[in-house]
Structures are given as structure tokens and as C-alpha cells.
N, C-alpha and C positions, 0 to 999 in steps of 0.2 A: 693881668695884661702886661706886656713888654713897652715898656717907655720908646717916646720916637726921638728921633738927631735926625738934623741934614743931613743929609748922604751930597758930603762934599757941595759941592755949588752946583748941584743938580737942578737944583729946587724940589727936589723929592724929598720926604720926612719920611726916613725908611726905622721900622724897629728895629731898635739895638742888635738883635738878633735876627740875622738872613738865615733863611730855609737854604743849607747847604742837599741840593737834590740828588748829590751823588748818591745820596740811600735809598734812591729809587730808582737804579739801574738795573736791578734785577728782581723785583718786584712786580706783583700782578697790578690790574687800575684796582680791584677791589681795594688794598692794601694801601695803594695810595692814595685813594678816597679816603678812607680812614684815616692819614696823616693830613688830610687839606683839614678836615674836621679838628684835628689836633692842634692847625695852624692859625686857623679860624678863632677857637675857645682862646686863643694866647695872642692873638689881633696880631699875626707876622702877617708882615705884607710886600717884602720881596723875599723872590724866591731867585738863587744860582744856581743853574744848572751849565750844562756843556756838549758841546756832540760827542765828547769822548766815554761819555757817562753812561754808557749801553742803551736801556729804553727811557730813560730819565723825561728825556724830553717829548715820547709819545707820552708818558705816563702827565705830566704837565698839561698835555694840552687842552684835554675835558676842561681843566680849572678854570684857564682862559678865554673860553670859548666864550662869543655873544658880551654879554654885559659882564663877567668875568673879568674881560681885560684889563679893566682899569679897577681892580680888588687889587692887584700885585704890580709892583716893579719888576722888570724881568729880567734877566741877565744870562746871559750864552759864554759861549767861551771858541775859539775855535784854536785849534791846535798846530795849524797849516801854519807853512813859513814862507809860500812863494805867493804872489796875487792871485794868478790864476786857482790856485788847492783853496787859499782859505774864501775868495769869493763864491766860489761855487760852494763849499762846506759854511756857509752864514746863509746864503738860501736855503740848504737843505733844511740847515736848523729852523731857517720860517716856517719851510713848509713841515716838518717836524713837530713843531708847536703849535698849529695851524693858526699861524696870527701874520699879518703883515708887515707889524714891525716888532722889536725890541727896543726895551731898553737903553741897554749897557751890553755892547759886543767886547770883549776882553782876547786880548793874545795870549794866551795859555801856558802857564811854564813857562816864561822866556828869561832865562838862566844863563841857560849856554853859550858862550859867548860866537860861536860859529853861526847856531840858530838865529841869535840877536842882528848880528852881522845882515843875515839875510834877510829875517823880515825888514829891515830897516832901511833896505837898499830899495830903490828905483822900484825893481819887480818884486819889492815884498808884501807881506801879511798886511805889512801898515797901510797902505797902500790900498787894500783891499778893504780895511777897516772904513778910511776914513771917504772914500768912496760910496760906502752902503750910508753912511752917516750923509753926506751929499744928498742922496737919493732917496731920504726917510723912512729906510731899510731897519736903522738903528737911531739910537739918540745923544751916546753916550760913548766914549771908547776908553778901556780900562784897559791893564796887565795884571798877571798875577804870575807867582813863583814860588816855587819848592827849594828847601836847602839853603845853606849857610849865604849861598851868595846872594840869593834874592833880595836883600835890602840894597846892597848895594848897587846892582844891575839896575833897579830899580828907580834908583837916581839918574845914574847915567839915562835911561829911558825917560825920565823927568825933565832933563834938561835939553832931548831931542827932538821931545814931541809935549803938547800939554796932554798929558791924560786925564780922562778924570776921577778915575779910582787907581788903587792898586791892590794888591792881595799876598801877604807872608805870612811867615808862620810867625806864632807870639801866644808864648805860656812862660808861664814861673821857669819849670827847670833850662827850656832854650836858653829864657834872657840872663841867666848864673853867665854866660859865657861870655869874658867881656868884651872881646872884640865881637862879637854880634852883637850885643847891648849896646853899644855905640855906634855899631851900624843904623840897627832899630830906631834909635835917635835921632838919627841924621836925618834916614829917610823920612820921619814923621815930623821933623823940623821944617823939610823941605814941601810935605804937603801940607802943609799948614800956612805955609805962605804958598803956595799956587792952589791953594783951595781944593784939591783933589782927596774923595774920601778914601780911609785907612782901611780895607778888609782883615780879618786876621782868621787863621787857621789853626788848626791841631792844637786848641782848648785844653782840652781833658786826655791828652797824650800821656800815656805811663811809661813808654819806651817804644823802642821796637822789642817784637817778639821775643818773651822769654820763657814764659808757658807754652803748652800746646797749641799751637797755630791752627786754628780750623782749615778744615780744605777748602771751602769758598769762604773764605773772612769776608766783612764786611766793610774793616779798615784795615789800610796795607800796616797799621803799627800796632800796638797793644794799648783801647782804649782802660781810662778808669769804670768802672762800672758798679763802685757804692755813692746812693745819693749822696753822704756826706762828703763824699770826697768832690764831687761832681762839682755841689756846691762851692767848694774853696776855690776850685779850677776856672770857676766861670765866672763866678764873682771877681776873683783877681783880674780877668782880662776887663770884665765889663765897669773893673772901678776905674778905669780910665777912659773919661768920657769921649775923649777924640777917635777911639777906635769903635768899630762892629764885630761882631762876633758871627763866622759860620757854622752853621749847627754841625752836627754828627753825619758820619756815613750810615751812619748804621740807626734805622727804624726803631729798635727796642731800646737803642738806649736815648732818643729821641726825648721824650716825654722828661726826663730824667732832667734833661738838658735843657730844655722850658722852665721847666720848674723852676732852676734855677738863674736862670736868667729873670725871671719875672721877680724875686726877692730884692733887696734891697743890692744898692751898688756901692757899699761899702768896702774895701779895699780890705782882708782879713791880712791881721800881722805880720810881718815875715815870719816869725817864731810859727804862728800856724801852718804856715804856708812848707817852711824848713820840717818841721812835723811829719807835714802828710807826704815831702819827697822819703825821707829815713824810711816811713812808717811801710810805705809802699814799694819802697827801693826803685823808685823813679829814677829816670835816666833820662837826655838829650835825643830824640831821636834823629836830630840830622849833629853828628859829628865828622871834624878835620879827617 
């Protein structure tokens, strides 16, 4: 079983490890019956998904159906940057999920500083967020971001609005880089005193593509894909207790990625950790 943390000042005790449902975008319900079962035997009990996430969220909604509901914390994402786009796309995601409310609704990506601009204004995203939150549409309201700037952005968004998650990227070979590493810090300084929980992303990142690239990949970068390695990967994120870990896009190597999460949360050496980048000729995937 996966140990439980507060998810932020939610009052939710969510498993260290969130069901990231982007890996079930393009999957059958068979299939992802068979991953609730998988989520089930390893007691994860929130799942993220997003409307951008293809069928993710029909594939979701069986789970939550009837007395289901209250098995998971649920979390959306909407990707819209004006009120009118993203209010109308957080109903769809309801009626998507077939549930009345969420969670944790989250501005998705918001990086760019143009985008940022706009949801943030008068007629934006935010706007639309905290409105559905108003109306017991949602419960929670989160950001998340891709790339080097999202720790940063991240604050400034921190300081505009109380959120109460957020969501970067955070693995061994990223944090080598030290002005991200002292981004990383700041922002996790900074929800630590507003109580707001840490998501973290791309785990078991081995670069971007330098193998043969599948024609429909299931992650846009080159995951690791031997259990020991898995193991180093997850374990280093998950040895720091103030962060959560999202799972994999990708179904097969899903199980891989429980596994190790549910071992112990020992923080393996750097000498290890330095090992398995050489060993693997890991790389950064979001670089200057």
C-alpha cells in the first residue's frame, strides 16, 4: 500500500502517489477497469485527470459513479484562458465525469506569460475557477506548469491568488540545474507557508527522445522503463515528504511505478542516483 500526506490544507489525506490519467486518453473502459483494480490493490485514492486528456475523463467516470465518489479525490484541469472558454469547458468536464462536482479544478499550463496575463485578468480562467468554487461545482483550485519557468510563474500566481495546489516538474537530473533548483526551492518555501500541496511530474524522465520514437507514444519524452531504475527515480522524488508524485502516462509501465512508490521512502545516495544518470545517459528534458 502507498502511505497517505495531506494534500495541502485540503483536509484530504491523499496517497503519496496521484493516478496521473493522462494514460488513459486513448485507452478502451476494459483497460481502464483494469488499471482502477491496479489502483485499488496499491489503495491510490486520488486520481488527475484533465479535459485535454482525450477520453480520460469518460474513461474515469464508471469509477465514480453512485457510491464511488467518495473512493477518490478528483481533479480536472481546464486549459481555457478566458471565463466564458474555461467555464463552459469545467461543466463539460462534470458532465464528462458524470459527477456534480470536483475536487480540485486546476489552470493547466499556465507558463506563458501572455496566457497568465489573461486568465488573470477580469474576464479570465481565474475568474471562471473561483466562480464554479462559489457555486459547489468544485472545492479546491489549483495550477500546474510545464518547463523551466513553472516554478517561478508559479509564485507569482501564489502571490495573486491563494491556490491550493500546484504542479512542476521534479526528478534528479531537472533539479542538477541550479537555477531551477533554487526556483524549485522557493516555490516549495513558498507553499509551505500558504499551505498549498506540491504536485510533481515527469518522475522517471530519461530525456527527450533519443531512441526510436513510437508513432503514437504514450509520453511526449523518453520514459525509464527497467524496474531498477524506476525504483531510484521514484524513491528520490517520494523521499521528500512535502511533495506527491504523478504517476505515468503510460499504462504498462504504470504497475512498475506503484511498485515502487509503495517501498520504502528512503532518499537513495547521490552516488546512486549520479550512476543511473551516466548508466542511462539521461538528460534534462525541459532545457534553456
Amino acid at each position: 500500500m502507498i502511505p497517505l500526506a495531506p494534500f495541502g490544507s485540503t483536509g484530504h489525506r491523499s496517497t503519496r502517489t496521484l493516478f496521473g490519467a493522462a494514460a488513459l486518453s486513448r485507452v478502451t473502459q476494459a483497460v481502464a477497469d483494469g488499471v482502477l483494480d491496479l489502483l485499488q490493490r496499491y489503495g491510490v485514492n486520488h486520481i488527475d485527470t484533465a479535459a485535454s486528456y482525450g477520453d480520460a475523463e469518460l474513461r474515469v467516470a464508471p469509477w465514480i459513479r453512485g457510491a464511488g465518489r467518495d473512493r477518490f479525490f478528483v481533479a480536472t484541469k481546464t486549459g481555457r484562458r478566458t471565463y466564458a472558454e474555461a467555464r463552459d469547458e469545467i461543466r463539460r468536464s462534470l458532465e464528462r465525469l458524470g459527477t456534480d462536482h470536483v475536487d480540485l479544478i486546476q489552470l493547466h499550463n499556465l507558463v506563458d506569460q501572455a496566457e497568465w496575463d489573461m486568465a488573470f485578468a477580469p474576464d479570465g480562467a481565474l475568474r471562471a475557477a473561483v466562480e464554479a468554487r462559489d457555486a459547489g461545482l468544485v472545492r479546491f483550485i489549483g495550477v500546474t506548469g510545464h518547463g523551466l519557468e513553472a516554478p517561478a510563474q508559479h509564485r507569482r500566481s501564489l502571490e495573486r491568488f491563494p491556490f491550493d495546489s500546484v504542479l512542476f516538474p521534479y526528478n534528479y537530473v531537472q533539479l542538477q540545474a541550479p537555477a531551477y533548483a533554487r526556483d524549485v526551492a522557493a516555490l516549495i518555501a513558498l507553499c509551505e507557508e500558504r499551505g498549498a500541496a506540491m504536485q510533481t511530474i515527469k518522475a522517471i524522465t530519461l530525456g527527450p527522445w533519443q531512441a526510436e520514437r513510437p508513432s503514437t507514444p504514450t509520453t511526449w519524452y523518453e520514459p525509464l522503463r527497467e524496474q531498477r531504475d524506476i525504483d531510484l527515480a521514484v524513491r528520490w522524488v517520494l523521499s521528500d515528504p512535502r511533495v506527491f508524485l504523478n504517476t505515468v502516462g503510460d499504462v504498462g509501465l504504470l504497475p512498475l511505478v506503484l511498485d515502487a512508490a509503495a517501498r520504502d521512502g528512503v532518499r537513495p545516495p547521490d552516488a546512486d542516483m549520479d550512476e543511473l544518470l551516466l548508466r542511462r545517459e539521461m538528460s534534462p528534458l525541459f532545457t534553456t
